[in-house]
N, C-alpha and C positions, 0 to 999 in steps of 0.2 A: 470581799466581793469587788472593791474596788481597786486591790492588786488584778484579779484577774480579767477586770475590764482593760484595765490599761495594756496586761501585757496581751490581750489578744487583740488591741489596736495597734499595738507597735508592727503584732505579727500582720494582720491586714494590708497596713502600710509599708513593710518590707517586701510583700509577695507584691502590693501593688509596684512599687519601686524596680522590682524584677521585674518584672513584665515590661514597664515602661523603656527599660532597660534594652533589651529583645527588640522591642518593636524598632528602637532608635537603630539598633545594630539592623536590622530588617531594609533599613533607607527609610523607612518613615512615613510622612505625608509625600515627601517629596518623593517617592515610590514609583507611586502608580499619579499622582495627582490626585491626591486623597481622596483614592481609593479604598476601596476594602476588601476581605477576604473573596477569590475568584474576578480580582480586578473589575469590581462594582463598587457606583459610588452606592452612599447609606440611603437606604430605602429603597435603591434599585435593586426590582426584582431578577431572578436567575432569567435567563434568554430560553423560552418555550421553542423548543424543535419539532416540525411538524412531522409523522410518519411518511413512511417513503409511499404507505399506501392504506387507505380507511379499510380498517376491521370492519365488515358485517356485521350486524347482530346473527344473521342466519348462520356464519361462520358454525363448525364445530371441532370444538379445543382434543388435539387429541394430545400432545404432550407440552409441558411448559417447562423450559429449563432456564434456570436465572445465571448470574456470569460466574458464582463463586461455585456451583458446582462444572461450569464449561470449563473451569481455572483447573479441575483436577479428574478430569476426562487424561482417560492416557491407554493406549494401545501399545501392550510391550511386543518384541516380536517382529515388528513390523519392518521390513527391510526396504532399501532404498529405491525400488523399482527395477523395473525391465527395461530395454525398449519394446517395442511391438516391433518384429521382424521386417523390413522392407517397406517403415511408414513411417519416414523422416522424405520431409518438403523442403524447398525455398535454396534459394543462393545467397549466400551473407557470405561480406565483406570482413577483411581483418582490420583492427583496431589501431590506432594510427599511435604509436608507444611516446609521440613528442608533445600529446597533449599534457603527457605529466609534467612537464617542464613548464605549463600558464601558471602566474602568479598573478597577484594583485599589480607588481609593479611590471607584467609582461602580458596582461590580459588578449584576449584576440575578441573578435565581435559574434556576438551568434547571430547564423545564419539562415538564411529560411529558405530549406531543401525541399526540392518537388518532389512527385512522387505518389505512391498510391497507399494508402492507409487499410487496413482492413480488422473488419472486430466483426467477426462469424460469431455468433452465439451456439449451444451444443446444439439443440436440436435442429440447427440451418447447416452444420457440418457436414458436407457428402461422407467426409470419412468414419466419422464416428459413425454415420449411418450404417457404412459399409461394415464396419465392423462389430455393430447391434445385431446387424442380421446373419455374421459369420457364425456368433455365438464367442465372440470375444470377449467379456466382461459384461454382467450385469449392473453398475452402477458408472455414469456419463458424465465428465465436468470439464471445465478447462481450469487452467491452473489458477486465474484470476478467483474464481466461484470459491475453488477448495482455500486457496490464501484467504476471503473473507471470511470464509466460517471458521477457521481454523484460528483465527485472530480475532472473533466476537466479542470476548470480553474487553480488549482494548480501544474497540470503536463508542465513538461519540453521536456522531449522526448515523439516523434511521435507513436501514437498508432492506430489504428484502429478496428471497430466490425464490423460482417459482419450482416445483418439483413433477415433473411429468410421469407420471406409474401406467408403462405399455408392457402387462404380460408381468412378466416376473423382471424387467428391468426395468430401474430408474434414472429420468434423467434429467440433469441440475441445471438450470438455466436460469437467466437474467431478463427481468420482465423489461417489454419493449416502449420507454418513455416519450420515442419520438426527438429525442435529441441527440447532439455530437457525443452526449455520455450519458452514463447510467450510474446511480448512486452504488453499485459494485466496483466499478472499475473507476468512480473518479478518486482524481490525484487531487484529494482536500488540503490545505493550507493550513497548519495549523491547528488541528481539530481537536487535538489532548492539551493545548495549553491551557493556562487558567483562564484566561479572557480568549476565547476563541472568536474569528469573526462573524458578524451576523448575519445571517442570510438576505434579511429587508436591509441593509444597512444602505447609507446612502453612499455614493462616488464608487472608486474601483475598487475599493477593501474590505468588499463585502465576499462571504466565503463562491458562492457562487461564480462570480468574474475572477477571484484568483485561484478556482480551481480551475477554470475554462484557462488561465494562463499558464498553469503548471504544465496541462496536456501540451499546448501546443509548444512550451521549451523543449518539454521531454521529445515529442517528436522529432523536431527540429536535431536537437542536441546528437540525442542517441545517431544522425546521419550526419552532422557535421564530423564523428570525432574517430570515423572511418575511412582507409584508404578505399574510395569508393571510384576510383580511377587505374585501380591494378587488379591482377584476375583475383576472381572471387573462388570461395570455398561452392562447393556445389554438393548440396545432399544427394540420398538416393533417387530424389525426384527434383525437377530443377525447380517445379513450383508449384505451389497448393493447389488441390482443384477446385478451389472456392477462389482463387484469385484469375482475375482475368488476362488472357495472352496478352503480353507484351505492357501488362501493366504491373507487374511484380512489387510486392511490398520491400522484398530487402530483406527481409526477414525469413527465420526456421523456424519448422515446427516438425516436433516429434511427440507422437502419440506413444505413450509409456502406461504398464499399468502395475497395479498393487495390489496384495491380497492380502485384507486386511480381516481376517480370522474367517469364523461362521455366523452365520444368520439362527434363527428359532429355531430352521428348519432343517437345518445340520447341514444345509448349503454353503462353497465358500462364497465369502461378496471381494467381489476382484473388480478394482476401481481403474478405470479407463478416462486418462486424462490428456488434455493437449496443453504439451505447454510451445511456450514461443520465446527465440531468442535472435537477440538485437545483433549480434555480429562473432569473431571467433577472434582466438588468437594464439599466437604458437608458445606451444608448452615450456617449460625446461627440457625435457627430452625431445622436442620438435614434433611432439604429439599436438592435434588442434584441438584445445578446448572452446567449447561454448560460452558465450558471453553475456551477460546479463545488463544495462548500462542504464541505470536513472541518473534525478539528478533532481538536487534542492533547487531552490533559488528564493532569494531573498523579497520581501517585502516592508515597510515602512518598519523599521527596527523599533519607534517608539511604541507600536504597537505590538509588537514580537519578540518581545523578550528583551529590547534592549541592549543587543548585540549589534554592532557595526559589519561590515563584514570587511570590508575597506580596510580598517582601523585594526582587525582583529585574527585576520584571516592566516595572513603568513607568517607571526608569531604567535599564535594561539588558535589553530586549527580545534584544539580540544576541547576550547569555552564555546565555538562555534558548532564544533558536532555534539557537546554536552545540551546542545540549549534546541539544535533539531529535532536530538531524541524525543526531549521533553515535550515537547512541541506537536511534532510529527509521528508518535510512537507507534497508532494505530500502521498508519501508512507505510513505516520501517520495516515494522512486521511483518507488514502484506509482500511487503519486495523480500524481504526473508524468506519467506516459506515458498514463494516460488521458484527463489533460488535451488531452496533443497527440492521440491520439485523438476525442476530443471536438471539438478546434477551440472550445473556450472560454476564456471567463475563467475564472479560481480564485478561491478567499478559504480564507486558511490561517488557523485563528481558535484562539486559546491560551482 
């Protein structure tokens, strides 16, 4: 009996030894600032996120889907889209190809381009309208709506879309919060990390203010990194009828759709979407593709993963886009699938 005590405290104290082991390889205390698992200190609770909107009790549930069956949802078949004939808008600029050349040791300043902004929601769309009532598709989104549900399972904070059922078409829209953004469309900081930022938090590094800062680099950014001074690319329409004369966002848009099988009722459901793009640029064969243009940017690295950007950026572009991923993966996604939406090129620009 007392062989087998002993040797099952040797074995206790070896696996504890491992362990200890690991955690040392891990960084340690010295880590997180002795921290714990999800970069909380010991006894700090997880961070409560509030819904983007209170459930009713009068509410009634008609389906509940959780994220690991939304993980293996798959529509085979399904092809890349159309456009819709003679409903592409906007005049976009091409892409200025010397931005690839900024480094850390050749940085330029960002700058802050006027101009007019616009974020139609679907059912404020004249066109979508128009084409509800041609008998163009039965199901209505923009490509922001379809990239959030379509990437569900990857999001951290609470979202919601509101679904408008006129007649036998549906149409997918973003409830109206009264501010510059809408928890569909903001550009959150961070939100898949382990220690994400807190919403109450106090100073500028709270998620809220640095997603308010993301939008307005993106703005900015995606018109600084354009020849916006030589002639432009011009659609079949020179600009949306949702933007006002002589206020033009700079931006295109083309209303594309997809038929994505049958319904109950042995109907197809053919999805009618808008998407938008930031500028163009000429192909290898001198064909003009569409453009797509985000952009990270960086915030207090002690709290972000610990990545310099400075320090780490023009020898190790890969620790820095490995730690975005991490970080920002919902949001990645989102700019992914609007891409294939799109049918563009991208430029993912640090």
């Amino acid at each position: 009996m007392q062989g087998q005590n002993l040797k099952m405290k040797r074995s206790i104290a070896k696996e504890q030894q491992r362990a200890f082991k690991m955690w040392q390889r891990r960084g340690g205390n010295a880590r997180q600032g002795q921290r714990g698992p999800g970069g909380r200190y010991p006894g700090e609770r997880p961070k409560e996120r509030l819904p983007s909107v209170q459930v009713r009790p009068d509410w009634r549930v008609i389906e509940e889907m959780d994220f690991p069956r939304l993980l293996k949802l798959n529509l085979p078949g399904v092809g890349s889209g159309e456009d819709i004939d003679k409903h592409q808008y906007g005049t976009l600029h091409f892409y200025d190809k010397t931005i690839d050349r900024v480094s850390v040791r050749t940085p330029i300043t960002l700058q802050r381009c006027g101009g007019n902004f616009y974020n139609v929601t679907t059912t404020e769309d004249p066109v979508i309208e128009e084409l509800a009532q041609q008998g163009i598709g039965n199901v209505f989104a923009t490509d922001i709506i379809l990239a959030t549900l379509m990437t569900a399972p990857r999001s951290v904070y609470s979202w919601d879309i509101v679904a408008h059922r006129v007649g036998d078409k549906l149409f997918l829209d973003k409830r109206d919060t009264g501010g510059i953004s809408n928890p569909v469309d903001a550009l959150t900081v961070s939100e898949t990390s382990g220690d994400p930022p807190s919403f109450e938090g106090a100073g500028i590094n709270n998620a809220k203010d640095l997603a308010t800062e993301a939008l307005f680099i993106n703005q900015n950014f995606r018109r600084q990194v354009l020849k916006r001074n030589e002639h432009p690319y011009v659609m079949a329409h020179p600009r949306a009828p949702f933007e006002e004369e002589g206020g033009e966002s700079g931006c295109g848009y083309r209303y594309r759709k997809w038929t994505l099988g049958k319904n109950a009722n042995g109907k197809p459901i053919e999805v009618v979407c808008r998407t938008e793009h930031d500028g163009v640029m000429a192909g290898p064969s001198g064909d003009v593709q569409y453009l797509t243009i985000k952009s990270f940017n960086e915030w207090d690295s002690s709290q972000s993963g610990g990545v310099d950007w400075r320090v780490k950026l023009d020898g190790q572009k890969g620790a820095v886009l490995a730690t975005e991923i991490k970080n920002n993966s919902c949001k990645l996604a989102k700019w992914t699938v609007q891409v294939r939406t799109r049918f563009d090129a991208n430029e993912l620009i640090f």
